[in-house]
C-alpha positions as CSV (number, residue, x, y, z in Angstrom):
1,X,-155.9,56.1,93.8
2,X,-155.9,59.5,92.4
3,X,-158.4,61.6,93.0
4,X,-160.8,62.2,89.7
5,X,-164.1,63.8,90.7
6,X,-162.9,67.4,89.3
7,X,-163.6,65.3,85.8
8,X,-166.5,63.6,86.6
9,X,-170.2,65.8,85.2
10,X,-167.7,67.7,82.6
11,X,-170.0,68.6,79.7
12,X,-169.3,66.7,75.9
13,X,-167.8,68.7,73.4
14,X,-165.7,67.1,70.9
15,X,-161.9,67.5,70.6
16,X,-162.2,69.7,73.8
17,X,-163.9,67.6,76.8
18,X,-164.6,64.1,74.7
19,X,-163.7,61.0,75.7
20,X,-160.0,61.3,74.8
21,X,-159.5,64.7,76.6
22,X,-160.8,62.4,79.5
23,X,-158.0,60.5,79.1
24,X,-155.6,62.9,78.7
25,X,-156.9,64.8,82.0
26,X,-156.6,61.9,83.9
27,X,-153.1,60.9,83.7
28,X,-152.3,64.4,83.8
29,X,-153.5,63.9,87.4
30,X,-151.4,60.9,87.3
31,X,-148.2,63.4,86.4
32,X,-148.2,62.0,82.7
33,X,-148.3,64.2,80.0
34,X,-150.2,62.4,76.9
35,X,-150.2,64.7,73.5
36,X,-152.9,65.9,71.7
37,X,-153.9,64.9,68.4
38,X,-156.7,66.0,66.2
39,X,-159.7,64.0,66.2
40,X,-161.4,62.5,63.0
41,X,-164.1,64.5,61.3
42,X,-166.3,61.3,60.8
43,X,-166.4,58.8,63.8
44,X,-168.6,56.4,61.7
45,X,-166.0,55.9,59.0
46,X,-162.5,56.7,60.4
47,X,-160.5,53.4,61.8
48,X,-159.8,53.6,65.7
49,X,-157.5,56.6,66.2
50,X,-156.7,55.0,69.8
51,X,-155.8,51.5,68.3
52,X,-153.6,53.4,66.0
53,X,-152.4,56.6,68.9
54,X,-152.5,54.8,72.1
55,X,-149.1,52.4,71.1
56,X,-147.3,56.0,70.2
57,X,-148.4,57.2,73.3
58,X,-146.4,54.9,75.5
59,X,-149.3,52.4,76.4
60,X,-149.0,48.5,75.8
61,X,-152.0,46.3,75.2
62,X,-152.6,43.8,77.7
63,X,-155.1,41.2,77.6
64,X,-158.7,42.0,79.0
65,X,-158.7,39.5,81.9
66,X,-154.9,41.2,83.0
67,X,-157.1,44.4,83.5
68,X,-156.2,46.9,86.3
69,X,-157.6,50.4,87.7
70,X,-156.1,53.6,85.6
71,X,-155.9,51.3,82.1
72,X,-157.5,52.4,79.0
73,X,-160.3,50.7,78.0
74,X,-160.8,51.1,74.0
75,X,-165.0,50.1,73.1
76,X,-166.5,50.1,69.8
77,X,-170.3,52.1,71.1
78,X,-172.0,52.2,68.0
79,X,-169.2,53.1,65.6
80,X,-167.3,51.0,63.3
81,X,-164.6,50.8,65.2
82,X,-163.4,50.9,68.8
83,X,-163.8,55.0,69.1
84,X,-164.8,55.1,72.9
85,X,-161.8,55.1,75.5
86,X,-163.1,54.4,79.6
87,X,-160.7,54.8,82.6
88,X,-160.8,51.5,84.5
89,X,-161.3,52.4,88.4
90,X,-161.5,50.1,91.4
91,X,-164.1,47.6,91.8
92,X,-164.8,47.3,88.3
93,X,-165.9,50.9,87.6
94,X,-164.9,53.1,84.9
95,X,-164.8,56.8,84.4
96,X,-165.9,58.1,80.7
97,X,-167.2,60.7,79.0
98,X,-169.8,59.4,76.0
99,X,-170.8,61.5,73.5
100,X,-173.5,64.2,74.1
101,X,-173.3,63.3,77.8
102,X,-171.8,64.4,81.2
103,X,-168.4,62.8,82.2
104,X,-169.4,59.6,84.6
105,X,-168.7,56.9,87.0
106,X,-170.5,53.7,86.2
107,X,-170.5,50.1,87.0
108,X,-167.6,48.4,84.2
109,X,-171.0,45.9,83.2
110,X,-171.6,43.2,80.6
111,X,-173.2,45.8,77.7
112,X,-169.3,47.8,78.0
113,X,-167.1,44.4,78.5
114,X,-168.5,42.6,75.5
115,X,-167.7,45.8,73.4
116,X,-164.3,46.3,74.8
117,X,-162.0,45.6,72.0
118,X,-158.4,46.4,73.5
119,X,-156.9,47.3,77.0
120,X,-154.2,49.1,77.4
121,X,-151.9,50.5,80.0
122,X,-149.3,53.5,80.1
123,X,-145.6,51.3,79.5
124,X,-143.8,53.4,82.0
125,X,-145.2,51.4,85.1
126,X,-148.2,53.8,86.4
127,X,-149.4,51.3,88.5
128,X,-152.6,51.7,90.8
129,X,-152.7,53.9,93.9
């Protein structure tokens, strides 16, 4: 497993350390390069920029009960679509950075699963370590 706590109590600031950047930081420790792209002005009235991003990026969905530590999990928190992207970890924990809030660890539980809307992992074969 690679080793992620340099990106874990990483201060919020959209487009810079959001949840995306998150993302990006952690496969960057995985030796994959993900692009930027700039982030919607409105979160509340944009579609999902990683349902649309994610399949040009070089991940595949894969059904939620296929799940495995370093795939993308894309959540709809309280926005109109699934804006919200968590790192799945071992033992069913994830590794996110919500908004106005310090990059975390927490337990993957029921209030995050039933607002998971896709899973997806890189397509190159990054496979767990």
């Amino acid at each position: 497993m690679v080793n992620y706590q340099s990106l874990v109590g990483l201060n919020w600031e959209y487009g810079k350390s959001d949840c995306f950047g998150l993302v990006r930081n952690y496969f960057k420790l995985l030796g994959v390069e993900l692009p930027e792209y700039e982030r919607p002005k409105d979160l509340q009235t944009c579609d999902s920029i990683f349902l649309d991003q994610l399949p040009k990026k070089g991940f595949q969905q894969i059904p939620i009960n296929q799940r495995l530590p370093n795939d993308v999990l894309v959540m709809r928190l309280g926005t109109k679509t699934a804006m919200h992207a968590a790192i799945l970890l071992p033992n069913e924990m994830i590794l996110h950075q919500k908004q106005n809030s310090l990059s975390c660890v927490e337990v993957y539980r029921f209030y995050y699963v039933e607002r998971t809307e896709a899973v997806f992992r890189y397509a190159t074969g990054v496979t767990p370590r």
